[in-house]
N, CA and C of each residue as an Amber inpcrd file, in Angstrom:
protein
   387
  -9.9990000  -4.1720000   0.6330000 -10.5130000  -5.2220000  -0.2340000
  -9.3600000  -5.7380000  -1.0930000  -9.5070000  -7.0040000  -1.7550000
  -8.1760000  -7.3880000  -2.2310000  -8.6780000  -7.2330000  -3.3230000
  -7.4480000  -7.7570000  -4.3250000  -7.0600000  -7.1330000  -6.0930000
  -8.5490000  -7.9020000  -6.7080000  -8.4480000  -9.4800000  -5.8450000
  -9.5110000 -10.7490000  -6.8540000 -10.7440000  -9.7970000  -6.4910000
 -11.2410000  -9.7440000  -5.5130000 -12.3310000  -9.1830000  -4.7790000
 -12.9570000  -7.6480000  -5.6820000 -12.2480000  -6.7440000  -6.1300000
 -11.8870000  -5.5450000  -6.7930000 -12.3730000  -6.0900000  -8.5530000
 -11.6030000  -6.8800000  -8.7330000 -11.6210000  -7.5470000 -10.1360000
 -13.1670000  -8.1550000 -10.2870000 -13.5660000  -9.0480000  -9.5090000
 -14.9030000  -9.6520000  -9.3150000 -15.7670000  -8.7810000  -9.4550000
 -15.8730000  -7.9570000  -8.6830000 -17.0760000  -6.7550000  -8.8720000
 -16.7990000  -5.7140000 -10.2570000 -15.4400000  -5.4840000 -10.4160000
 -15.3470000  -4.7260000 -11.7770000 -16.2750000  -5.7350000 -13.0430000
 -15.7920000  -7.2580000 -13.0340000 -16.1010000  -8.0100000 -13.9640000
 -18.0070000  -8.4090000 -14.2790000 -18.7480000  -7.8770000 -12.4660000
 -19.9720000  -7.8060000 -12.8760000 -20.6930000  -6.8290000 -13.1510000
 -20.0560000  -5.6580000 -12.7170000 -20.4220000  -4.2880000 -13.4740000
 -20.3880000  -4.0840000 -14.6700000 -19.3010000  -4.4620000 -15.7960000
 -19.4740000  -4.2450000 -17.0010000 -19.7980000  -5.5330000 -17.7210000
 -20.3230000  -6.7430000 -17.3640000 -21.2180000  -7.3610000 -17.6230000
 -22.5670000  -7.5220000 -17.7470000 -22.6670000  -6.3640000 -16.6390000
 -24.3890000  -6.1940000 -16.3670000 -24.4210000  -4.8980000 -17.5040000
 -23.2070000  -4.2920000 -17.7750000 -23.6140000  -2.8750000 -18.6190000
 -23.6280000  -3.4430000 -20.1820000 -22.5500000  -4.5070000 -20.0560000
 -22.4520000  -4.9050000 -21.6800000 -24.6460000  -5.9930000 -21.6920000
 -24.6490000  -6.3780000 -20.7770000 -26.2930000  -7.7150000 -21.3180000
 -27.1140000  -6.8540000 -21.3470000 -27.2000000  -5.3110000 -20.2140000
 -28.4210000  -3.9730000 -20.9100000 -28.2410000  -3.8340000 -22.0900000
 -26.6430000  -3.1380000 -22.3240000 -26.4270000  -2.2280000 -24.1740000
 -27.3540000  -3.4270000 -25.2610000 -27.1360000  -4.5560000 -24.7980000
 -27.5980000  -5.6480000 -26.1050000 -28.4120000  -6.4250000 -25.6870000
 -29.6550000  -5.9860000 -25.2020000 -31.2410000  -5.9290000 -24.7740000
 -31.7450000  -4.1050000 -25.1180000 -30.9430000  -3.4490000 -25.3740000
 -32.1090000  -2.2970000 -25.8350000 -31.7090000  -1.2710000 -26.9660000
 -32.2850000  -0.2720000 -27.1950000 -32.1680000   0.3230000 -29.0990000
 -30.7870000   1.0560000 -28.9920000 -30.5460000   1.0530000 -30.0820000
 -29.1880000   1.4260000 -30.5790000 -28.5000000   2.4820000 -30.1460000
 -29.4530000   3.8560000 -29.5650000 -29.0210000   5.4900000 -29.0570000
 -28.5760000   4.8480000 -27.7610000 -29.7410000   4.0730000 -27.0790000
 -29.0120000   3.9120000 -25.8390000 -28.1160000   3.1910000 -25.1400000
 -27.5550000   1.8180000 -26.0100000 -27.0620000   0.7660000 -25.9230000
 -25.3630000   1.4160000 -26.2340000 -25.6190000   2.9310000 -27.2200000
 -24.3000000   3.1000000 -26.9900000 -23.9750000   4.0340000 -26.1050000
 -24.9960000   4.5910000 -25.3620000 -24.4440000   5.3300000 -24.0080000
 -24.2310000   4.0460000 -22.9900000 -24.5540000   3.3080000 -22.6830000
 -24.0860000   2.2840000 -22.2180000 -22.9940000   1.8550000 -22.6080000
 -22.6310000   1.5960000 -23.5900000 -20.8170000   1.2630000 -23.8270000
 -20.1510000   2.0200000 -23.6480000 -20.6050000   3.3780000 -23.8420000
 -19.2650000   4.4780000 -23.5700000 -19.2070000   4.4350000 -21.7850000
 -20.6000000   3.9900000 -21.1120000 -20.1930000   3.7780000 -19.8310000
 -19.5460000   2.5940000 -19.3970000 -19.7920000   1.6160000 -19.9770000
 -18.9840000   0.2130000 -20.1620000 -17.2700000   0.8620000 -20.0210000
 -16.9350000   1.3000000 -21.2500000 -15.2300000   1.9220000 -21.4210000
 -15.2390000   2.5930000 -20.2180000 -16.1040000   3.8320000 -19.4100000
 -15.0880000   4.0410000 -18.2880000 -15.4010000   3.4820000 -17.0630000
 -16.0490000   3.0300000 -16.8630000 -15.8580000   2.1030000 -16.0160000
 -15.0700000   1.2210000 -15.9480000 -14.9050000   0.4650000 -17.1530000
 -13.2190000  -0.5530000 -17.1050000 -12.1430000   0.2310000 -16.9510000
 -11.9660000   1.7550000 -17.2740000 -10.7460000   2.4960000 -17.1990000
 -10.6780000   2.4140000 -15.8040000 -11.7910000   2.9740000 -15.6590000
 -11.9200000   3.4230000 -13.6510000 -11.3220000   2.4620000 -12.5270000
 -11.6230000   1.2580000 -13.0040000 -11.5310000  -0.4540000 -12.6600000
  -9.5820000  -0.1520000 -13.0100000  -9.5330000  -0.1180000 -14.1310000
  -8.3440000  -0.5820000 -14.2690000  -7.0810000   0.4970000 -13.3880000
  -7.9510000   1.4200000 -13.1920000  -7.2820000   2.4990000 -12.7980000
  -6.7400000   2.4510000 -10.8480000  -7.4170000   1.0940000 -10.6220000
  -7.8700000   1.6340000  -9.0600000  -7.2970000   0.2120000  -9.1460000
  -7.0920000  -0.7250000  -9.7150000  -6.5320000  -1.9180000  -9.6180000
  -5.3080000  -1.3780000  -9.5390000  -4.3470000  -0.9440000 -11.0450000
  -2.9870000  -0.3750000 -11.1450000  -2.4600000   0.0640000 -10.2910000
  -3.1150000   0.8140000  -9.4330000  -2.4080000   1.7850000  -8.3100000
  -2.5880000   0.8430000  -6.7790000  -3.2130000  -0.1590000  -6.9140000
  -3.3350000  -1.2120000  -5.5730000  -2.0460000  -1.6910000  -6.1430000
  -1.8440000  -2.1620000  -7.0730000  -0.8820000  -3.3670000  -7.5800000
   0.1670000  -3.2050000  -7.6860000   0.8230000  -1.8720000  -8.6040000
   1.4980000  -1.4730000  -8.4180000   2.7220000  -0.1750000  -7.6230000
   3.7660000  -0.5000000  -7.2260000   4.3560000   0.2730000  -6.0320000
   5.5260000   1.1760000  -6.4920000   5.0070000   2.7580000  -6.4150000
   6.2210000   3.5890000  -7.0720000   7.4280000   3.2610000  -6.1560000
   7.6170000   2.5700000  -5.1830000   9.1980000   2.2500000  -4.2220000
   9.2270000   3.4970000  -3.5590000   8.6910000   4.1910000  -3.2870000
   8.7980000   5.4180000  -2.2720000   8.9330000   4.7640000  -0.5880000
   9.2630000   5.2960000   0.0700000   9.1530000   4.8880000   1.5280000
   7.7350000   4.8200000   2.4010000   7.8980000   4.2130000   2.7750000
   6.4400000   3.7550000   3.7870000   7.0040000   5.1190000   4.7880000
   5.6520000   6.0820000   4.9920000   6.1700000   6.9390000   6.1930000
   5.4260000   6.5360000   7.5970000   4.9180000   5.2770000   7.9150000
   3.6790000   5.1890000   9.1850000   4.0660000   3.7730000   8.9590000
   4.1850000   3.4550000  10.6710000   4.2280000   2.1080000  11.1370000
   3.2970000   1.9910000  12.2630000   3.1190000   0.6060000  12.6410000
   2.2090000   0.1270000  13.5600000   3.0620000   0.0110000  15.1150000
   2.2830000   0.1240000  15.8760000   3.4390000  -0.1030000  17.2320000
   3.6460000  -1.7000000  17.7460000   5.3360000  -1.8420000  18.1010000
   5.5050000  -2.8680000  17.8200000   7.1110000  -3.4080000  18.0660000
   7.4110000  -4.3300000  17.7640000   9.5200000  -4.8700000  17.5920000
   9.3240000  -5.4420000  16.1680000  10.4310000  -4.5920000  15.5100000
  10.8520000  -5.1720000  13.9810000  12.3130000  -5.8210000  13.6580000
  12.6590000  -6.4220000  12.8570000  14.4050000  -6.5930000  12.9190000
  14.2220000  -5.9410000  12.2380000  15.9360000  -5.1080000  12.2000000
  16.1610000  -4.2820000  10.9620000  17.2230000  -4.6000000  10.4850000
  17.3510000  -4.7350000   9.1270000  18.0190000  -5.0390000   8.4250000
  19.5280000  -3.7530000   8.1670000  19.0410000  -2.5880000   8.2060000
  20.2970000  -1.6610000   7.8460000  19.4750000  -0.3370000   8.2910000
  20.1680000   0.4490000   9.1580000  19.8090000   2.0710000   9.2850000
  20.4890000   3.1040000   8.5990000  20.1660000   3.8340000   7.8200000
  21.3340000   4.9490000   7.2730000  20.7110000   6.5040000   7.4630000
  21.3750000   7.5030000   8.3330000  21.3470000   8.4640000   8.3130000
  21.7180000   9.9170000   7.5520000  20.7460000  10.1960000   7.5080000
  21.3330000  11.5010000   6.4520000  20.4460000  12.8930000   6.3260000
  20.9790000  13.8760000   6.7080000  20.4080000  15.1420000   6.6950000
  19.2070000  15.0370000   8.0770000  18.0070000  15.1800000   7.8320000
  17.0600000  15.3830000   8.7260000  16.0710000  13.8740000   9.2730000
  16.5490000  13.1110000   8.0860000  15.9820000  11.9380000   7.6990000
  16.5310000  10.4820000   8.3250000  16.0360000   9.9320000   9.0390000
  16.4970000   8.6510000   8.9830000  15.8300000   7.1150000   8.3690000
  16.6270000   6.7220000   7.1890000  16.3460000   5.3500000   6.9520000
  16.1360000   4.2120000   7.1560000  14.7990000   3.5790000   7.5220000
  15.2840000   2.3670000   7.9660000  14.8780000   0.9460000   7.2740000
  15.4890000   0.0100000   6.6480000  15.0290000  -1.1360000   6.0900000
  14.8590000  -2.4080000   6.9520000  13.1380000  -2.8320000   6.9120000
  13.0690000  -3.7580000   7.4670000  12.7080000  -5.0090000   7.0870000
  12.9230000  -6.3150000   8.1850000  12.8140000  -7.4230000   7.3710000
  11.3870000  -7.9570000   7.9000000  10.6250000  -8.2110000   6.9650000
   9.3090000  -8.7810000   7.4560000   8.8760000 -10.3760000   6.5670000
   7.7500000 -10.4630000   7.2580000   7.0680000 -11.6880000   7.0560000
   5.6000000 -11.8620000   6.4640000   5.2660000 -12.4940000   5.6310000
   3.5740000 -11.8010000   5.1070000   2.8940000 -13.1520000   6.0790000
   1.5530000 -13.3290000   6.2950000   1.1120000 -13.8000000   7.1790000
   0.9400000 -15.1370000   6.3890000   1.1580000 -15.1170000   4.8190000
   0.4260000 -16.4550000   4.0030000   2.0380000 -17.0430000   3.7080000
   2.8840000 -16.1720000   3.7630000   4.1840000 -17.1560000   2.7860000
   5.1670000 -16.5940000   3.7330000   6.6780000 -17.4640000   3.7190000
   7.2930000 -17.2370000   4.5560000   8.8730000 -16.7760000   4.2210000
   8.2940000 -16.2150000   2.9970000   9.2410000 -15.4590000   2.5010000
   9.4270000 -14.3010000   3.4440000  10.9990000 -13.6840000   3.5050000
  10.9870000 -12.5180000   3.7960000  10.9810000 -11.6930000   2.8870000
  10.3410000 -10.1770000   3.3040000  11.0480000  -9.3310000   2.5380000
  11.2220000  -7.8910000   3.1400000  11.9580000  -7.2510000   2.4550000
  12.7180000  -5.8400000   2.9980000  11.6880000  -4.5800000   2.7440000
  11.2640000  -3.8990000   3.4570000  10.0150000  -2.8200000   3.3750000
  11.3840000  -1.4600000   3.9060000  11.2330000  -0.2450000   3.1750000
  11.8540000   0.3890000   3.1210000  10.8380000   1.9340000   4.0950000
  11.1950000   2.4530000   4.9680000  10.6380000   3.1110000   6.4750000
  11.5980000   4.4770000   6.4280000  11.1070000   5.5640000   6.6150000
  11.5940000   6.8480000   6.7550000  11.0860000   7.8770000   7.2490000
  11.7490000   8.1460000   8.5340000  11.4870000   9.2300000   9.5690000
  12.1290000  10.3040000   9.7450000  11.7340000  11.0600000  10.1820000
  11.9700000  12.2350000  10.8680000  13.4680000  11.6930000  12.2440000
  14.4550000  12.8380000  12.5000000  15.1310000  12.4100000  13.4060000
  14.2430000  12.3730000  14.4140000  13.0550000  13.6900000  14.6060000
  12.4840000  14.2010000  16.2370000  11.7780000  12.9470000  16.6980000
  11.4380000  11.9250000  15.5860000  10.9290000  10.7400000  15.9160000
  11.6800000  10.0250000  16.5420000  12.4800000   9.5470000  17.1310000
  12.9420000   8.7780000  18.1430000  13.4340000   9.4030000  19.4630000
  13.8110000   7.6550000  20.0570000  14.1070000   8.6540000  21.4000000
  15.3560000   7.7300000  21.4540000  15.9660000   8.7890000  22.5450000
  17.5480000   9.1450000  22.5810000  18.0960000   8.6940000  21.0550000
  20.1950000   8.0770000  20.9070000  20.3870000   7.7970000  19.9090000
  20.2520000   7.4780000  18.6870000  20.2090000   7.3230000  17.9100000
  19.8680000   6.5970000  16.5660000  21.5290000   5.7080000  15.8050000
  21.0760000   4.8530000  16.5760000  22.2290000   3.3410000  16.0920000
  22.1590000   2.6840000  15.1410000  22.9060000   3.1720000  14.1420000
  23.3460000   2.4020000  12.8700000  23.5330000   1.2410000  12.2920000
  23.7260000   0.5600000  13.8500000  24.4980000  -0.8350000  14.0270000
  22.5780000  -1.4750000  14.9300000  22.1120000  -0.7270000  14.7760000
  20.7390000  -1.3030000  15.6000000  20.1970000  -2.5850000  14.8370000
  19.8230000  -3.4530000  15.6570000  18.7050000  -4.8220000  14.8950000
  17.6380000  -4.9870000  15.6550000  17.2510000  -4.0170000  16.0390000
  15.6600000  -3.8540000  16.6920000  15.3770000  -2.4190000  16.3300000
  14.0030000  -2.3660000  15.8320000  13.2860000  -1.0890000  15.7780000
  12.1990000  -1.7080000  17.3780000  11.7010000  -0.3460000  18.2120000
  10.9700000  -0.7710000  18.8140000   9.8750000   0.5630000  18.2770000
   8.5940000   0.3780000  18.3450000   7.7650000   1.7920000  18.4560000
   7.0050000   1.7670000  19.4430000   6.7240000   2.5040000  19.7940000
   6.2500000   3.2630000  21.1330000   4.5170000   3.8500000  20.3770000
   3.5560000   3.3980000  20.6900000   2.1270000   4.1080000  20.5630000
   1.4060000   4.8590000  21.5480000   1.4430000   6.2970000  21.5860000
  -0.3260000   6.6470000  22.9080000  -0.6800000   7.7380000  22.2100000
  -2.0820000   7.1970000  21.1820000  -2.8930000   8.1430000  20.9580000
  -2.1540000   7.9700000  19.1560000  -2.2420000   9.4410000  19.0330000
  -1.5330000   9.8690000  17.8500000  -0.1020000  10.1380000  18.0890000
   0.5760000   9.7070000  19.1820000   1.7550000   9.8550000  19.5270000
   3.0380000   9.1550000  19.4290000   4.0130000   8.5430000  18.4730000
   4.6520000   7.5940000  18.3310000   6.0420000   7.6530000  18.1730000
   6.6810000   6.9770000  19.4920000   8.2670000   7.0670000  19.6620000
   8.3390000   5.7390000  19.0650000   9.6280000   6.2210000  18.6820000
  10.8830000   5.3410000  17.4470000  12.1750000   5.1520000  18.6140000
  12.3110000   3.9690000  18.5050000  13.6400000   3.5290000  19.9030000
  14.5170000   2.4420000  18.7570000  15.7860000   2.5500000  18.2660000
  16.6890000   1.4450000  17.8570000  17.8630000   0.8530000  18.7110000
  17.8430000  -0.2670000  18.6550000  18.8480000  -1.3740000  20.5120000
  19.6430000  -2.0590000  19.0340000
């Protein structure tokens, strides 16, 4: 579901909680606000974490051909930054990808500008040309 979509329904939930609290007597109108407050926390809580991105690496891709922008190897891990496209704007931008070496097959080329992935099942080879 998207952020507006998320927001919309947060905004009629504690609307419908704020027009009960102030249609009925005072004991209960404020258990209703204290449910009003967490529910907007809850809301705000589940928005924040859609919205915002700690920059950690994406570990799961779709099967497929990507350009890649830069591979860097190191220890057990391989890096890979790719360049993508969102389906509404035609901006690029760089999505940051990190695997396992056992994930690919043969080499791992530094100098690569194709990721290819390989899908069967739960099974997924990593190939860089």
């Amino acid at each position: 579901m998207e952020i507006a979509g998320l927001l919309f329904i947060g905004l009629a939930v504690v609307l419908s909680i704020a027009w009960a609290a102030s249609n009925l007597n005072d004991r209960f109108s404020s258990s209703l606000m204290f449910l009003f407050g967490v529910v907007s926390i809850l809301l705000f809580a589940i928005v924040a974490a859609r919205v915002l991105k700690d920059g950690s690496p994406v570990l799961d891709i779709k099967a497929g051909q990507y350009k890649v922008a830069f591979v860097y190897e190191a220890g057990d891990n391989v890096s890979i930054v790719i360049e993508s496209k969102t389906d509404k704007e035609v901006k690029k931008h760089l999505r940051l990808y990190q695997f396992k070496k056992e994930a690919f097959d043969g080499q791992i080329r530094t100098e690569a500008t194709t990721l290819t992935v390989i899908e069967g099942g739960d099974f997924k080879k990593l190939k860089l040309e």
